[in-house]
C-alpha positions in Angstrom: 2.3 4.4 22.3 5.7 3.7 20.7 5.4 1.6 17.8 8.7 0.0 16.9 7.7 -1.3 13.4 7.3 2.5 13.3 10.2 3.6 14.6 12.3 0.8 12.5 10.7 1.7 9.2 12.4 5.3 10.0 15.9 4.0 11.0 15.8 1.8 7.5 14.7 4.9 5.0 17.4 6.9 7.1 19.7 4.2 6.2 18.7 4.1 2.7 18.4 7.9 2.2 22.0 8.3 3.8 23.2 5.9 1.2 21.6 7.5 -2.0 19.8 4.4 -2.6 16.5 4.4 -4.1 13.7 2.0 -2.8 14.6 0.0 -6.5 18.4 -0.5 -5.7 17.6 -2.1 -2.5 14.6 -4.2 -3.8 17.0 -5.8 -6.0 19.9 -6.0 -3.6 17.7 -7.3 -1.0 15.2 -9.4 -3.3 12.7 -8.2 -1.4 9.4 -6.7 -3.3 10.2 -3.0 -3.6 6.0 -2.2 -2.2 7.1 -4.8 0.8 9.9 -2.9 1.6 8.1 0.4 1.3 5.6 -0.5 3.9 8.1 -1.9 6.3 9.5 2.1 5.9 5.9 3.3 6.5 5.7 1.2 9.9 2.4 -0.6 8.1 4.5 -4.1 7.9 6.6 -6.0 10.4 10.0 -7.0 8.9 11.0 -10.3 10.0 14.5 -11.3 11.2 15.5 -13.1 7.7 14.1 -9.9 5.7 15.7 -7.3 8.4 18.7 -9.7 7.3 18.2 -9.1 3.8 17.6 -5.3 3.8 20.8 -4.6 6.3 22.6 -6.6 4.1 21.3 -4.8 0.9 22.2 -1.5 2.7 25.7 -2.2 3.8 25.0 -1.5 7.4 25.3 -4.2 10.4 22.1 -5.2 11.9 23.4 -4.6 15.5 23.9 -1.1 14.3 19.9 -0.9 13.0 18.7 -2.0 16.3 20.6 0.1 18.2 19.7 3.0 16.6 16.0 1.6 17.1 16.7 1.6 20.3 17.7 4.7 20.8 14.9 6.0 19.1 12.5 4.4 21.2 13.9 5.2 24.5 13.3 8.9 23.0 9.9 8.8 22.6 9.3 6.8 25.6 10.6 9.4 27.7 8.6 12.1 25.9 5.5 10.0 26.3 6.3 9.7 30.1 7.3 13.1 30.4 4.8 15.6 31.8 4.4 19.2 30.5 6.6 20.5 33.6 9.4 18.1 33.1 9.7 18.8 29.8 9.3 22.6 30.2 12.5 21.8 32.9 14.1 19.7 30.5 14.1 22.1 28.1 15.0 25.2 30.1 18.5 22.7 31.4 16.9 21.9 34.8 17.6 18.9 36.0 15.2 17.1 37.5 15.1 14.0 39.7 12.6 11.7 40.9 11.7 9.0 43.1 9.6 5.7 42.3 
């Protein structure tokens, strides 16, 4: 199962990382408890909209631009969840492969 508190924790430490920030710099920015924001970046918390707000803002990066990037991410794993071990071993080899529903 895709877990997109997961998957958003790893698009905000990307973010932050990319950046040269330290967890400190954007607790302060963000006024957001630096321990908060490290378990939103563990996928152990849910950020809500006004803290997603806060830390995008902190981080100099459009939310739009956080989700999307989420997105992405979970479509990813979706389709490697869904994925059987032959379409992947297609996948991999260039194949392509079509099916029906």
């Amino acid at each position: 199962m895709v877990l997109f508190r997961r998957v958003l924790g790893d698009v905000l430490r990307d973010r932050r990382l990319a950046r040269g920030m330290t967890l400190r710099e954007v607790s302060a920015e963000a006024r957001v408890s630096l321990g908060y924001i490290s378990e939103i970046e563990r996928g152990q918390k849910e950020a809500s909209s006004e803290l997603l707000a806060s830390l995008c803002s902190a981080l100099e990066v459009p939310l739009s631009s956080v989700l999307h990037d989420v997105s992405r991410a979970v479509a990813v794993e979706e389709a490697s969840v869904a994925a059987t071990p032959i379409e992947v071993a297609r996948a991999k080899r260039g194949d392509v492969v079509a099916s029906a529903a």
